[in-house]
Structure formats: C-alpha cells, structure tokens
N, C-alpha and C positions, 0 to 999 in steps of 0.2 A: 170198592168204595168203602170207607169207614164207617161203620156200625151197619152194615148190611152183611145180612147173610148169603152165602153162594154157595152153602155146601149142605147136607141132608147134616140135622142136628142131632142124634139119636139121645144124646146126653140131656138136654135139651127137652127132650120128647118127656122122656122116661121122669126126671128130677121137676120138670114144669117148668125149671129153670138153669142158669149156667153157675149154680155160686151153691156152697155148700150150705146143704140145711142144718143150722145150730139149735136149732130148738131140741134136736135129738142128740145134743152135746152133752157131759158129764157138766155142772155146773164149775166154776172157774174156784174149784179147789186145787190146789198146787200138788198135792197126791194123788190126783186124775189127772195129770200132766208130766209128771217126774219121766214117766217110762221113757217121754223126746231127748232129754240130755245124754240115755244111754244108746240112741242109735247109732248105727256106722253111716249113717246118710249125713251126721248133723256138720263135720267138717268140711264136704263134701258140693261141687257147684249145684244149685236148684236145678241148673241146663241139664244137667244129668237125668232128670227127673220128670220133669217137664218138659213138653215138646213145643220146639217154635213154630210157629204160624208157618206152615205150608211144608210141613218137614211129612214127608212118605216114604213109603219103598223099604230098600233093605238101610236106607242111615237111621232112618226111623226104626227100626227095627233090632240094628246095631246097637244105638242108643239104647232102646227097652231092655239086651240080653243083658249091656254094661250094670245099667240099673239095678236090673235083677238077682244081679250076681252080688251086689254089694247090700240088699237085703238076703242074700240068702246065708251068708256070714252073721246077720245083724240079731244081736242077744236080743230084742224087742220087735221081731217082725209079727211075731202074734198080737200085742197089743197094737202095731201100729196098722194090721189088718183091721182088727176088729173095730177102730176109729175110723176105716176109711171106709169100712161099710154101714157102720152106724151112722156117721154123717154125710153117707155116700156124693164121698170127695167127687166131683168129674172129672179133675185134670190130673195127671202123671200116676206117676209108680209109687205106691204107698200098699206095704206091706208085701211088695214081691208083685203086687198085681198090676195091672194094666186096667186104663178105663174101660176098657172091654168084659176085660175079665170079671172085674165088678159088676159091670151091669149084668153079665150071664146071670153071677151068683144072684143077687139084689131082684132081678126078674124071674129067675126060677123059686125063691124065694116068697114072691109076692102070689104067685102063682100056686104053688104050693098049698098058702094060705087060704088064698079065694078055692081050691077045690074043697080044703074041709072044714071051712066054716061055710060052704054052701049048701 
C-alpha cells in the first residue's frame, strides 16, 4: 500500500529520516559545487544509480558493480564520497559506495566518537 512501510528501514533508523540532512551541507557557493560537472556519473541514467522500488538479489547487485565501476574511473569520486557522508545521502551509489556502505562507515564513525568523548 502507498506510504506504508513493509520492509525493516535501517536508513531510516540510523538518519531519523529518509531525505538527506542539508544543514551539514557546504552553503550554496558554486565552488562547493563545481567538483559535480566533472563527474563520470553526470551524463549517465540516475537508474544506474539508484535502485527501483523492489529491486534485490544479483540485478541489484549487478546494478551496484556497473555503478561502481563508472565511479572508480571518476576524477571526483573523493569529493563526491566525502558529500555523501557529510550529508549522509541514503539512496544510491555516490562516491563508489553503497547505502550500506555508508552507514558502516557513518556508524563506526559515530561510535568511534561516543567511545572518546565518553
């Protein structure tokens, strides 16, 4: 049914929400943005990228290696990591990783923090 959930959220969990946090965004100077015109992603379909609603298994999977393979070419996959953990994107491939991957980092991370500031 539309606007219900049926599947465990972990994105969801972790972010509090499904939509990227922008408060932790570079403010909307056009030199904290330039580095997206020089990616290999940018001529490229978003489907590539992003996954459709119920996609699993090895197409999903398929999909993420294609992905991956066209950020690991890409002159700007550092900068376009380091935006996707800064405003910890939750959907698709941005900077070679996967939403998983991010949350690994982002929660070992967070973890990390909470042991030595405790």
């Amino acid at each position: 049914m539309f606007g219900t959930k049926s599947f465990h959220d972990p994105v969801g969990e972790l972010y509090g929400s499904a939509m990227s946090e922008t408060s932790r965004l570079p403010k909307p100077v056009a030199t904290n943005w330039e580095w997206q015109y020089e990616g290999a992603c940018r001529s490229l379909p978003t489907e590539m990228f992003f996954h459709p609603d119920g996609e699993r298994g090895p197409r999903r999977k398929a999909r993420e290696n294609a992905a991956k393979a066209v950020c690991a070419s890409c002159p700007v996959i550092a900068a376009c990591r380091a935006h996707a953990l800064a405003a910890q994107e939750p959907y698709g491939i941005w900077g070679g990783l996967t939403e998983e991957e991010r949350l690994d980092i982002i929660s070992k991370a967070q973890r990390q923090q909470r042991f030595f500031t405790a």
